[in-house]
N, C-alpha and C positions, 0 to 999 in steps of 0.2 A: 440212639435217637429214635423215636417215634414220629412218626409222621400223620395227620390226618387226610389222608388221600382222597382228594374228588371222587367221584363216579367222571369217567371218561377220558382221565388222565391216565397214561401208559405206566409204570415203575420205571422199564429202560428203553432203548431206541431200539425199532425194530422195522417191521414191514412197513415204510409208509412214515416211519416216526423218527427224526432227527434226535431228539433229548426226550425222554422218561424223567422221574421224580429223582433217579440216581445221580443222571448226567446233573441235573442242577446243583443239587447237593456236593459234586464232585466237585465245583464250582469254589467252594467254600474250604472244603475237607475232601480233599484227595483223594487219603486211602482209603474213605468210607464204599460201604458193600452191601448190598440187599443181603438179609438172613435170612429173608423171605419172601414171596410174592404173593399179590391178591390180582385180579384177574383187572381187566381196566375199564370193564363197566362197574367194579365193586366198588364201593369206598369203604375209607375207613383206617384202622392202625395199622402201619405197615412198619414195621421193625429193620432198622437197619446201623449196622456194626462200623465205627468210625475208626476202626484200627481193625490188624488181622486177626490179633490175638485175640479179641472178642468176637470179632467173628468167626473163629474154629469152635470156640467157647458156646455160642449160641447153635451154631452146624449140631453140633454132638447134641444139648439138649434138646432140639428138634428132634435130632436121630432118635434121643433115648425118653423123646415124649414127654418129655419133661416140662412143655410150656404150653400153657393152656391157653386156647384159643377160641373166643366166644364169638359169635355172628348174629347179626339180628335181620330177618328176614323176612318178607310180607307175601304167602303164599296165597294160590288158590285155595276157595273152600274151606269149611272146616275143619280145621287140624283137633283130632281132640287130642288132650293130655302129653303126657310125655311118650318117648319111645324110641329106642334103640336102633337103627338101622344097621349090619352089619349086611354089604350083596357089595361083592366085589365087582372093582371097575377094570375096563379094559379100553383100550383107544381103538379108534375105527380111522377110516380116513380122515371121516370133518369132525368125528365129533366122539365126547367118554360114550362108555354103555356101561352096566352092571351085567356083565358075563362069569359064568362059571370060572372060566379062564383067565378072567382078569387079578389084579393084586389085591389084595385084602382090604379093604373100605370099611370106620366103621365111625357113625355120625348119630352123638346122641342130640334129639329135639324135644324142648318143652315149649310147649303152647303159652305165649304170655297174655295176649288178648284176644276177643274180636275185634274184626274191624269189615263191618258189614258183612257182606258173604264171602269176607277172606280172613286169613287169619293172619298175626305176629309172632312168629317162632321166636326162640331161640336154639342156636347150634352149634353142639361143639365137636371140635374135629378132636377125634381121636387118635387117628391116621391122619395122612395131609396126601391125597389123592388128587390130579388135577380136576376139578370144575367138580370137585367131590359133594359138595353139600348142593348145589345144581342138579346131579345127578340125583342121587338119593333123595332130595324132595319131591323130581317128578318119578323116580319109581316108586313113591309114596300116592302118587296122584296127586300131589299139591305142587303143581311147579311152582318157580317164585315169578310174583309180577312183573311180567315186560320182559320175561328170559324166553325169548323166542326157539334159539337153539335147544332149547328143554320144552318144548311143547306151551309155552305160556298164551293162551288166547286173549289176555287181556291187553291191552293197547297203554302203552304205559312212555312217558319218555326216557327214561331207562330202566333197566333193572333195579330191584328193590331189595338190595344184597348189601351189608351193612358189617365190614370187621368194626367188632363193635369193645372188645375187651382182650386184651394180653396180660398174661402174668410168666411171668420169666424171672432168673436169679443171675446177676452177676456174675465176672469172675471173681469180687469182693464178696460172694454171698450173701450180697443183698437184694430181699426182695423187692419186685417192682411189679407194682399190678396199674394198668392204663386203660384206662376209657376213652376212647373216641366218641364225642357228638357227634349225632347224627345233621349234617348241615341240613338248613333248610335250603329247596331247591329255588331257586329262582328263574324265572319266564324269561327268555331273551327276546327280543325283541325285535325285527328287523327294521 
C-alpha cells in the first residue's frame, strides 16, 4: 500500500503523538508495517507492507538499493543543472551534519524549474540517510524552503519537501512505479 502523506502528519506515535499514518492503518490491517519513513514535515509516498512477508521482501530491496526513490523539493536560490552529492552524514545531538566521520550519503539532484529566486529540484536518494536530502541541499547552499533546522531563511508554513515517486518490484515481480500529487495546501482559518 502507498500512501499519500500530508506534510505535518507523523507515520507512527511518538514524542507528543498518540497515532501516526501506521497506527491508523493498523486499524484496518493489522499486520501492516512501515517499509519506510519520511520525516513528518515531508509529504508524500510513503510505502508500507500489509503482511510480513512483504515486508522482509521490501527491507532487503531497500538494503540492496533496489527502489528508487524521487523527491521534489523547493530550494533556495539558484540551483543550476544537475549534480551528485556524495559528503557523508553523521548525527549530532539535535541535529545530521556531513562529517568525515559520518556514513556514506549519496543524493543525486536535477534542477526542474525556476521559481523566482528559488528553484524546483529533483532528488534521489541513493543511500537512505536520515534528513539526508535536507542535509545535502544545505551543504549545497540551497536549503529547502521553511527547513529551518537546515538553515532555511525563508518564512514558509512548512517545509517544501515532497516524496514525490517510488518504484519498487513485488514479491510477484511485478513492477510498480507511484506517483504522489503534490496536495495543494490549504489556509486554516481560526
Amino acid at each position: 500500500m502507498v500512501v499519500n502523506k500530508p506534510a505535518g502528519v507523523p507515520v507512527h506515535a511518538g514524542t507528543g503523538t498518540r497515532r501516526g499514518v501506521i497506527e491508523r492503518i493498523r486499524d484496518v490491517y493489522p499486520d501492516a508495517e512501515l517499509a519506510h519513513r519520511i520525516d513528518k514535515e515531508t509529504s508524500g509516498a510513503l510505502l508500507i507492507a500489509l503482511n510480513h512477508a512483504e515486508l522482509r521482501h521490501l527491507q532487503r530491496a531497500f538494503r540492496e538499493q533496489n527502489v528508487i526513490r524521487i523527491y521534489r523539493a523547493v530550494v533556495e536560490g539558484r540551483w543550476a543543472g544537475a549534480r551528485d552529492v556524495k559528503a557523508p552524514i553523521a548525527r549530532t545531538p539535535k541535529t545530521m551534519v556531513v562529517s568525515a566521520d559520518g556514513d556514506d550519503a549519496h543524493t543525486r539532484f536535477r534542477r526542474v524549474e525556476n521559481r523566482g529566486p528559488n528553484t524546483l529540484v529533483e532528488a534521489e536518494l541513493i543511500t537512505g540517510r536520515r534528513h539526508q536530502i535536507r542535509v545535502h541541499a544545505a551543504h549545497e547552499s540551497h536549503p529547502i524552503i521553511g527547513d529551518r533546522a537546515y538553515g532555511s531563511r525563508t518564512s514558509a508554513q512548512r517545509m517544501f519537501l515532497h516524496a514525490y515517486r517510488l518504484e519498487f518490484t513485488l514479491r510477484n515481480s511485478e513492477r510498480v512505479v507511484v506517483t504522489a500529487p503534490v496536495r495543494e495546501h490549504k489556509n486554516r482559518r481560526s
